[in-house]
C-alpha positions in Angstrom: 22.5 192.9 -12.4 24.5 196.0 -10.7 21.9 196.2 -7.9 21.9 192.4 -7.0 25.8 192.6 -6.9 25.5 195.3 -4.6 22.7 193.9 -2.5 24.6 191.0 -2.5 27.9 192.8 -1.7 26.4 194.2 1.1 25.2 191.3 2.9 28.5 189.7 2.9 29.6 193.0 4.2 26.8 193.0 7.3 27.8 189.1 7.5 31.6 190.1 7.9 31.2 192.5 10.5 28.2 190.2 12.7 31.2 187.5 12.4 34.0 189.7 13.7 31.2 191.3 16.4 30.3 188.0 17.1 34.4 186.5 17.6 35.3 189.8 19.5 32.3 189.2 22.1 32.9 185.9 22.3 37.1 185.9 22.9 36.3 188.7 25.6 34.2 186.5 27.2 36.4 183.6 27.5 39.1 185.8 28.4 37.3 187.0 31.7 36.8 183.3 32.0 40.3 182.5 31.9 41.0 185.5 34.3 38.6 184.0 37.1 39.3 180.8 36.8 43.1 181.5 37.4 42.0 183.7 40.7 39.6 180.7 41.3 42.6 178.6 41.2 45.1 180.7 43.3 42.6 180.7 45.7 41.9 177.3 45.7 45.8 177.0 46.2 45.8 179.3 49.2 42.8 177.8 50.8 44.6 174.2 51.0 47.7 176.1 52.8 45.4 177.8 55.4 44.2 174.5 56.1 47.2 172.8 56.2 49.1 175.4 58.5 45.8 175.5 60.6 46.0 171.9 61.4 49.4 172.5 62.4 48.7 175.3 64.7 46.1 173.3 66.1 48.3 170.4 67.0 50.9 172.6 68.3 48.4 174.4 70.6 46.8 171.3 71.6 50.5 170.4 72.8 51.7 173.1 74.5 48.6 174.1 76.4 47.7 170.3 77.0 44.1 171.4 76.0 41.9 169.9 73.6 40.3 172.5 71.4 36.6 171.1 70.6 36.4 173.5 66.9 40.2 171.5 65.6 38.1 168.2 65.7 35.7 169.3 63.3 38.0 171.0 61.4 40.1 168.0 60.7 37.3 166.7 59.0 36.8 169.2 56.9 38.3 167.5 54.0 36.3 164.9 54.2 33.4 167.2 53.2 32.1 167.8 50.2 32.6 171.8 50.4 32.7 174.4 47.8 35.5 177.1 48.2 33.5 179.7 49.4 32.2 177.0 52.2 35.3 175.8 53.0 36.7 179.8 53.2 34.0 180.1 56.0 35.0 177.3 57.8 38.1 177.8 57.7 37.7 181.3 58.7 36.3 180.4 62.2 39.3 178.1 62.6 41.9 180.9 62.3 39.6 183.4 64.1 40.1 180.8 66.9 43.7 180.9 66.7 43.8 184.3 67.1 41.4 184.2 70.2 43.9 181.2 71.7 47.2 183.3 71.1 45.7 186.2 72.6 44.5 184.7 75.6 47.7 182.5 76.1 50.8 183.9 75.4 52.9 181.2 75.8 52.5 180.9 72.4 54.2 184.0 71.8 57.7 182.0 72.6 56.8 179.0 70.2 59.1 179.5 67.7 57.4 177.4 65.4 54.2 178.8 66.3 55.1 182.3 65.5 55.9 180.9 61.8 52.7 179.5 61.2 50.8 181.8 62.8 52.9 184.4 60.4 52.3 182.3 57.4 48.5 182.5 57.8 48.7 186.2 57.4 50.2 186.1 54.4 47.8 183.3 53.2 45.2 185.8 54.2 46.9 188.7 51.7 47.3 186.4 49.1 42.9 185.4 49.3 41.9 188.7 49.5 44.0 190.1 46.5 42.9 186.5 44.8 39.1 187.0 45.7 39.1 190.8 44.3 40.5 190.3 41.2 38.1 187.3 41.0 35.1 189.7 41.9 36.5 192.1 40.0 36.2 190.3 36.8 32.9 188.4 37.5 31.4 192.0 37.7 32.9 192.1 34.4 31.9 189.2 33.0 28.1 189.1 34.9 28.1 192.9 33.0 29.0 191.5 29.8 26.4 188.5 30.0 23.4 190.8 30.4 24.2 193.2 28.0 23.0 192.5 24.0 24.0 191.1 21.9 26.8 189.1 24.3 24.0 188.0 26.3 23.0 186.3 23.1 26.9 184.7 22.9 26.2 183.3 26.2 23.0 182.0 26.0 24.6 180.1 22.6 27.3 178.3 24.9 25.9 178.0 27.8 27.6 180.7 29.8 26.0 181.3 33.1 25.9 184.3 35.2 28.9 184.0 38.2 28.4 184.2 42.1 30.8 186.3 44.0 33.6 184.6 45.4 31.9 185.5 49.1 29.2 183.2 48.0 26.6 185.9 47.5 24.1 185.3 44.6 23.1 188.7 43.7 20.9 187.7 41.0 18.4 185.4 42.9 15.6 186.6 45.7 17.4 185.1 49.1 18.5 187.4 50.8 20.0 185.3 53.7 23.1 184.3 51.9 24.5 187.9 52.7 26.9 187.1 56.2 27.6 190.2 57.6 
């Protein structure tokens, strides 16, 4: 009778403690998921105001140097794509890249007041993605660590919690190795 108690003592004991395991894993987990999906969401933020204040550079340069810039066309439509954010970071990209190839080459727009704001607000827009993208990536190393390790990888597999891409779009899990923009 002794020995059954204690057999059966000690499975509730092994039970506890694969519970607990099991909880701790799991709350970590959705803790790093919480973490990058707040970064995900700052930088979904800081995306729309790069847009925005890129439009408005564009309609500012289209004014003052009477010249129609063919790339602000396409990027006013933009929007109307069906883009993920690390798409619509690249695009985006190559519209301030122009900007900073048109204020160098005219510098006119070194007196536009408003300009000058704008063109100041899009560095700081620029800060506030690249602190937002490395603590994302910082944490989806993390959490891509934490997946393929046992017995979380078991955790995930149970919910359904895939593996994350870098926020520069990079899968680093899969065989293409295109996807990597230098």
């Amino acid at each position: 009778m002794i020995l059954i108690l204690s057999i059966i003592l000690a499975l509730i004991i092994i039970l506890g403690i694969l519970i607990m395991n099991y909880i701790f894993n799991y709350n970590t987990i959705q803790a790093l998921n919480i973490k990058i999906n707040e970064a995900e969401s700052i930088i979904d933020n800081e995306l729309r105001k790069k847009y925005d204040l890129i439009i408005r550079s564009s309609t500012i340069i289209n004014k003052l140097l009477k010249k129609e810039i063919t790339y602000f066309k396409e990027i006013n439509n933009i929007k109307s794509d069906n883009l993920s954010n690390f798409e619509f970071d690249r695009k985006i990209s190559e519209g301030e890249q122009i900007i900073y190839k048109v204020k160098n080459d005219y510098h006119s727009l070194d007196d536009n007041e408003e300009f000058q704001d704008i063109y100041n607000s899009i560095k700081d827009c620029d800060e506030a993605l690249e602190a937002s993208k490395s603590f994302y990536n910082k944490y989806t190393t993390e959490i891509n660590l934490i997946l393929k390790k046992f017995p979380t990888n078991i955790i995930g597999k149970i919910h359904r919690i895939p593996l994350r891409n870098y926020f520069d779009g990079k899968n680093m899990f899969d065989d293409e190795i295109k996807d990597f923009k230098l």
